[in-house]
N, C-alpha and C positions, 0 to 999 in steps of 0.2 A: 577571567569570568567564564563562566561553562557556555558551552556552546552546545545548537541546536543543530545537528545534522539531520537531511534528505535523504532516505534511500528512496530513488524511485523502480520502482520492481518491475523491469518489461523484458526478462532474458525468455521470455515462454514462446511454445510455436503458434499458439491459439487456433488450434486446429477443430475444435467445435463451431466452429463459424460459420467452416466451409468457404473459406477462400482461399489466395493463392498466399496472399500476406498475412504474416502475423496481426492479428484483429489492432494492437496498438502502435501499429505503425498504418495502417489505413487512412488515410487523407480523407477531409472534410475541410470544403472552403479553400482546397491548395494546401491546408497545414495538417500535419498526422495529427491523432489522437495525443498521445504524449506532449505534444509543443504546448498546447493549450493549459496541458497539468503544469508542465513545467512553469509556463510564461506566469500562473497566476501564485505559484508557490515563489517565485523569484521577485515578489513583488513585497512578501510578507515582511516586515520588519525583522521577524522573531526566527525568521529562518537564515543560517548564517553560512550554510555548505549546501551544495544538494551532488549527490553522486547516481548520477544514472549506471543503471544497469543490465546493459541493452545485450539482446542474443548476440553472438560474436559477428553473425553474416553481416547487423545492421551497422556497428558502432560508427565509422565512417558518414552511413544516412544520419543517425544522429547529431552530430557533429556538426555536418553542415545545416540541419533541419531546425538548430537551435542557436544558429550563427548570428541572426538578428535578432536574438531576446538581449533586451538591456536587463542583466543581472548588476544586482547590487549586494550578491555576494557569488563565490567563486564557484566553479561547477565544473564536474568531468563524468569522463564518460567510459564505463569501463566493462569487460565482456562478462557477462554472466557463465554456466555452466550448463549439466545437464540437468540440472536438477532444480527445483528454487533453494531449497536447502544450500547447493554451491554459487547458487548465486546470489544468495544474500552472507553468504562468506568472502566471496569476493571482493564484494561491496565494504564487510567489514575491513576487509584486509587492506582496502585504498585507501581508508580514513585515517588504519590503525595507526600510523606517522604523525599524527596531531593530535586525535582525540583524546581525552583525559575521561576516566574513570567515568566523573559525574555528570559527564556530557551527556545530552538526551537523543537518541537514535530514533527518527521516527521513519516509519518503513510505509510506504503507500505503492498500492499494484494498482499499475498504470490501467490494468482493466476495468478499476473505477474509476471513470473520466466526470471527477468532480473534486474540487479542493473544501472544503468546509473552513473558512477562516475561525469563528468563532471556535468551534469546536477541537480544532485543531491548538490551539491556544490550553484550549482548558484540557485537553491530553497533556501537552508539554509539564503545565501545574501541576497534574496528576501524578507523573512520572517524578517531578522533583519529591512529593511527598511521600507516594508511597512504592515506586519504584518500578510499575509497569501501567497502561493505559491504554486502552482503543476506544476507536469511536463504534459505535454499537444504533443499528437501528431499530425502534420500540415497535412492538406489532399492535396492532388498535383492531384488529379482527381477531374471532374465534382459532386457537391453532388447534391442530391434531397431532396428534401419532397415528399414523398408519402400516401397516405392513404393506410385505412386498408389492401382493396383489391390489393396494392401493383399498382395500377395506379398515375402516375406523376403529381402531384399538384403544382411545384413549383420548379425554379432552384435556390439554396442557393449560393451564392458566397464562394468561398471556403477558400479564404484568413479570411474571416470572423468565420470559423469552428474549432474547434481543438477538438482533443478525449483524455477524461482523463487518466493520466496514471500515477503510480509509481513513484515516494512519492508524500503525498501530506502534508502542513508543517503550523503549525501556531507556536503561541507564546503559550506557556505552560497555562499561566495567562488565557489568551482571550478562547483554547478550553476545556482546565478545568472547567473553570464556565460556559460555555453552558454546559458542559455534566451532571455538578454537579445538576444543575440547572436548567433543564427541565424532562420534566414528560418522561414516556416509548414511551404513544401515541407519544410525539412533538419527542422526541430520532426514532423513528421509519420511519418517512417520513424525517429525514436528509441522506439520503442514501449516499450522493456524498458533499465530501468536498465544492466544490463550493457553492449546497445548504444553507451548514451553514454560509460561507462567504456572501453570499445575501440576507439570516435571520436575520443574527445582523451585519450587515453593515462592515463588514469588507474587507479592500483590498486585494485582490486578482491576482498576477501576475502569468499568464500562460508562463514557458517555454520551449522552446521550445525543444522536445527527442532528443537525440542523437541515441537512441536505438529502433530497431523496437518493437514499443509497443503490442509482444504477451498477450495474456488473455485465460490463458486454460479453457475453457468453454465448448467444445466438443471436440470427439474422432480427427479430425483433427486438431485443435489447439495442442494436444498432438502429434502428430506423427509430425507436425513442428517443435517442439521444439528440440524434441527426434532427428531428423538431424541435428540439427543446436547447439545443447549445447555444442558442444566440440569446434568448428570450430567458432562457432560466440557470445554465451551469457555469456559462462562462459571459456575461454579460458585456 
């Protein structure tokens, strides 16, 4: 039966933060960032691998930091690179021993510290039928286009917009062989799932969050979080 694998994406330095640690290894409540992704994807029925993929300094911190999650499927912990590009090759390369073809790859960076169950489901569907899938979140305000200097070029219809977000999911087979399979330069400008799905032609369903799509990026994205992790992301 196909199986659903976890890449969790945290080999980055997260240095927009402005701290001393990588923003997904920051502690809240005693537990990092990551433990809480971890603990609530290791709970999922439908998830049956999960492979971390932690900056090389941490792997050890991880390891022990995810000592006491009761998983009810198997989990390792493996160094990323300099790049995300090598480190979501990495990642492939740990699974590449088991995974089959029609396995579904779903890749979530740890910088969004929220799991979406429902949604994360109807990805996994997604990906069985038409072969790639993210969760995407809908803008319900006016967007623009603006230029550099931050004046108004343009009103974008907003039903036509959505912002990427956590997971995003292909078939094992299809982003295996890109990653296998391209050079560092071409690995280096696919930054964003959808990218590679308009590279080499594959379909791609955006659905729609159920979960406000945070992105700890700055000192205020954390302190949103830090309100709301008990009450609303991780209950």
């Amino acid at each position: 039966s196909r199986m659903n694998i976890l890449l969790l994406m945290m080999g980055g330095s997260g240095t927009r933060l402005g701290t001393d640690v990588p923003k997904q290894y920051l502690t809240i409540d005693g537990k990092p960032i990551f433990y809480y992704i971890t603990k609530k994807y290791a709970i999922l029925n439908d998830i049956d691998y999960i492979c971390i993929v932690s900056h090389a300094d941490w792997v050890d911190y991880v390891n022990k930091a995810i000592a006491d999650i009761l998983f009810h499927c198997p989990v390792t912990v493996v160094s990323g690179g300099d790049s995300r590009s090598v480190s979501v090759c990495n990642g492939l390369r740990a699974i590449e021993k088991f995974a089959s073809a029609q396995d579904v790859v779903l890749i979530h960076d740890a910088t969004h510290p929220y799991v979406d169950q429902e949604g994360t489901l109807a990805v996994i569907d997604a990906v069985k039928c038409v072969g790639g899938a993210t969760l995407g979140a809908r803008q319900y305000d006016t967007c623009y286009r603006v230029d550099k200097s931050g004046d108004l070029q343009q009103v974008i219809p907003r039903q036509e917009l959505v912002v990427g977000a956590s997971p995003e999911a292909f078939r094992f087979g299809d982003i295996s062989r890109i990653y296998f399979d391209s050079s560092e330069e071409e690995l280096a400008e696919m930054t964003s799932a959808g990218a590679i799905a308009l590279a080499h032609g594959i379909q791609m369903k955006v659905i729609p969050a159920n979960t406000l799509n945070l992105k700890i990026t700055y000192p205020e994205d954390l302190k949103l979080f830090k309100l709301l992790i008990h009450s609303y992301f991780f209950k």
